[in-house]
N, C-alpha and C positions, 0 to 999 in steps of 0.2 A: 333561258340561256340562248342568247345571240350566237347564229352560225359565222363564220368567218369564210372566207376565199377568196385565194391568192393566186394569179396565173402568171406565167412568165417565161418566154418563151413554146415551148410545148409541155413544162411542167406546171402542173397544179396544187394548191394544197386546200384541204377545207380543213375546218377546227369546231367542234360543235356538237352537241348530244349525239347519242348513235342511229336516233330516227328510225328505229325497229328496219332497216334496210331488209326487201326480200332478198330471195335467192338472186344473183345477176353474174353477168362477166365484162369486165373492165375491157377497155379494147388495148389498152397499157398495162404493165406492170402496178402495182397500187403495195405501198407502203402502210398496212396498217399499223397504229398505235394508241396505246389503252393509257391517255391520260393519266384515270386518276386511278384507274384499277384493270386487273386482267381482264380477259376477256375470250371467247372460246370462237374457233374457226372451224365450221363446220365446210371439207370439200365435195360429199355426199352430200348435199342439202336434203335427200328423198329419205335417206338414212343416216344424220346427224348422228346418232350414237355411235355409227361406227367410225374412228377416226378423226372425231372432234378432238381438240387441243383446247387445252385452257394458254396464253402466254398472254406476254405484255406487245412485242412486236410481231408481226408476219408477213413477208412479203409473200405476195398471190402473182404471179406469171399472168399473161395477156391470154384472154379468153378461158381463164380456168372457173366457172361454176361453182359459186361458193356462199356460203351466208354465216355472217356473223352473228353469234345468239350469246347470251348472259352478261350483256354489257352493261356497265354502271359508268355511269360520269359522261365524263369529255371525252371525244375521240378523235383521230388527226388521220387524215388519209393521204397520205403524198403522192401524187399520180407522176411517175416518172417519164421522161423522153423514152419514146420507143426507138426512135431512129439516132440515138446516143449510145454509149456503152453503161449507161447506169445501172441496167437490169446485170450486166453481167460482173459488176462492182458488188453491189448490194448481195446477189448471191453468196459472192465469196465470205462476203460477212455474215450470213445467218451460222447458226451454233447447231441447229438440226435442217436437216437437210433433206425432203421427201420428194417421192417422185411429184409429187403435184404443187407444193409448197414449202417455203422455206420459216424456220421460226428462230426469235429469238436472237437479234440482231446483236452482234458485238460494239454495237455503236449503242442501243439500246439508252444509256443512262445520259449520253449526250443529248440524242434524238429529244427525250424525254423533257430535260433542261432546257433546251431551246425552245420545243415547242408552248412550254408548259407559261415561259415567259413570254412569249408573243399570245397566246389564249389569255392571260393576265393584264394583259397591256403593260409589262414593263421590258417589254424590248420593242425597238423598231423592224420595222419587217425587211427594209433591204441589211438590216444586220445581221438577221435572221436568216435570212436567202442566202448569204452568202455563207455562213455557218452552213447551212445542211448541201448546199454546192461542194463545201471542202468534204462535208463527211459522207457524204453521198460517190463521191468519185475518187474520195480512197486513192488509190496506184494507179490506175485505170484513167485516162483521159477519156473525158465524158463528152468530145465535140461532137460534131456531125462526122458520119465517111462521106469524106469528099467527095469519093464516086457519085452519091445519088445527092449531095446537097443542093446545088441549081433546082433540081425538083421539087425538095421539100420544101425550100427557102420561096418559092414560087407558087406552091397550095397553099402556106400559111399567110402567104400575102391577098391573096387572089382566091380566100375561098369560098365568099361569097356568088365569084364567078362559075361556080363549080366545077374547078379544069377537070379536063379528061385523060384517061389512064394514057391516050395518043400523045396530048399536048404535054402531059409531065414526062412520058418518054422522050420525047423530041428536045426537050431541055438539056438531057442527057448523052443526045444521042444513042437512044438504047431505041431495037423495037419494043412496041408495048407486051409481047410475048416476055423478051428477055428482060424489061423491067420490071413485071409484076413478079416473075419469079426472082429476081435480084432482091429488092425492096422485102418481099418473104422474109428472105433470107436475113437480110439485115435485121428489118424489126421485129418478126416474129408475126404481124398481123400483116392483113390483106392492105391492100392499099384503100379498098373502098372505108373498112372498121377506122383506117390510120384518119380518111378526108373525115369521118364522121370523129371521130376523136378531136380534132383541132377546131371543126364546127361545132363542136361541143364548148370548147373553152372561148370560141369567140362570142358563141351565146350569154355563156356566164359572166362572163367581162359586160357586158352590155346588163346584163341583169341587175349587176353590184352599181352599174353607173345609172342606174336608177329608173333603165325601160321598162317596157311591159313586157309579156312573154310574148307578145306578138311579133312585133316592133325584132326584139333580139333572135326572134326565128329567124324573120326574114333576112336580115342584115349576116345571118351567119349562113345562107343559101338553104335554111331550110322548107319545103314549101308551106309550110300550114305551121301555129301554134302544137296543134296536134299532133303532126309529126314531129317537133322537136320533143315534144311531151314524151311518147311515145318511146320516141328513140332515147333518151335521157333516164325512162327507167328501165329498160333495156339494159345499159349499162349502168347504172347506177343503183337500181333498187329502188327509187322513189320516184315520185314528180317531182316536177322542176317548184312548180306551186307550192309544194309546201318546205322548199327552200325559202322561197320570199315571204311565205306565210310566218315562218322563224324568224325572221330578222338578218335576212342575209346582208352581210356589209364588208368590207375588204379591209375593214382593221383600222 
């Protein structure tokens, strides 16, 4: 089974077995969904029995601890904008609602639909994008706050240069005191988790386009292969390696 992944803007989606993921923390919100069968979300991962969920969707919050165990099939993980309102869209539509996670999305059968036809290849993917764009942002306008865009719109460009908490305050006109606590506030993550989040997606993009894991470190300001490895299962639960080892390709 061929992996899939899609980046676009500061959202991502993968499509593609469940890859026994260990325990991790997403430095985004992460959309999961259970293709072709349920699947159980463990947010104790040290004590999985207690508080495991069996559902078909779960949205996981930024930096929440968690491991997915009993999965069968295909699974689709929507990595949302942290510096959007989409985490606070998508909440409103989960159907249970925990201090640590949300399950069982009201969009669910949609989700499901669309995804299920872009894993198939019979949908096109910006047809697709734009479907989960509408059902994603629901009532909620999902843009940037203006406040801190010059900044974000200025890491995602430039993140290979590695700007500095200084240099993205100064875009702002914020000090770097009043911007890291601003940005908090907005997305929910630190600014440093947010620069490694978007050097994450500029790696994978380089991946699907057919570099080496070296090549895609560097290019996305990481210092070493190993650091991006590293930091990749960190947040993700795997190597990047055995992404490409699967047949990773962008659809």
């Amino acid at each position: 089974m061929r992996s899939q992944f899609y980046s676009w803007g500061a959202r991502s989606l993968f499509i593609g077995p469940s890859l026994n993921l260990d325990a991790h923390r997403n430095a985004v919100a992460v959309v999961a969904i259970g293709l072709d069968a349920q699947f159980a979300v463990a947010i104790d991962p040290k004590r999985p029995e207690r508080g495991a969920r069996r559902v078909r969707t779960a949205l996981i919050p930024p930096n929440t601890l968690h491991k997915l165990t009993s999965t069968r099939g295909r699974m689709a993980f929507m990595y949302v904008d942290a510096a959007s309102r989409d985490l606070a869209s998508l909440s409103a539509m989960t159907s249970i609602q925990t201090r640590s996670a949300g399950f069982n999305l009201r969009i669910e059968r949609s989700l499901l639909k669309s995804l299920r036809a872009l894993a198939d290849g019979d949908a096109d993917f910006n047809a697709v994008k734009r479907e989960l764009e509408r059902l994603v942002s629901g009532s909620h306008r999902s843009a940037f706050d203006p406040k801190l865009l010059p900044a974000i719109k200025y890491l995602q460009r430039r993140i290979a240069d590695k700007p500095t908490l200084e240099q993205l305050a100064k875009r702002v006109h914020l000090s770097a005191s009043r911007f890291r606590h601003a940005f908090k506030e907005l997305t929910g993550v630190s600014v440093r988790r947010y620069r490694v989040w978007v050097a994450m997606g500029h790696a994978m993009r380089s991946l699907v386009g057919g570099k080496s894991l070296t090549v895609a470190a560097y290019e996305a300001g990481f210092s070493s292969s190993a650091h991006f490895s590293f930091a990749f299962k960190q947040m993700f639960g795997l190597a990047p390696s055995q992404l490409v080892k699967n047949g990773l390709q962008s659809g």
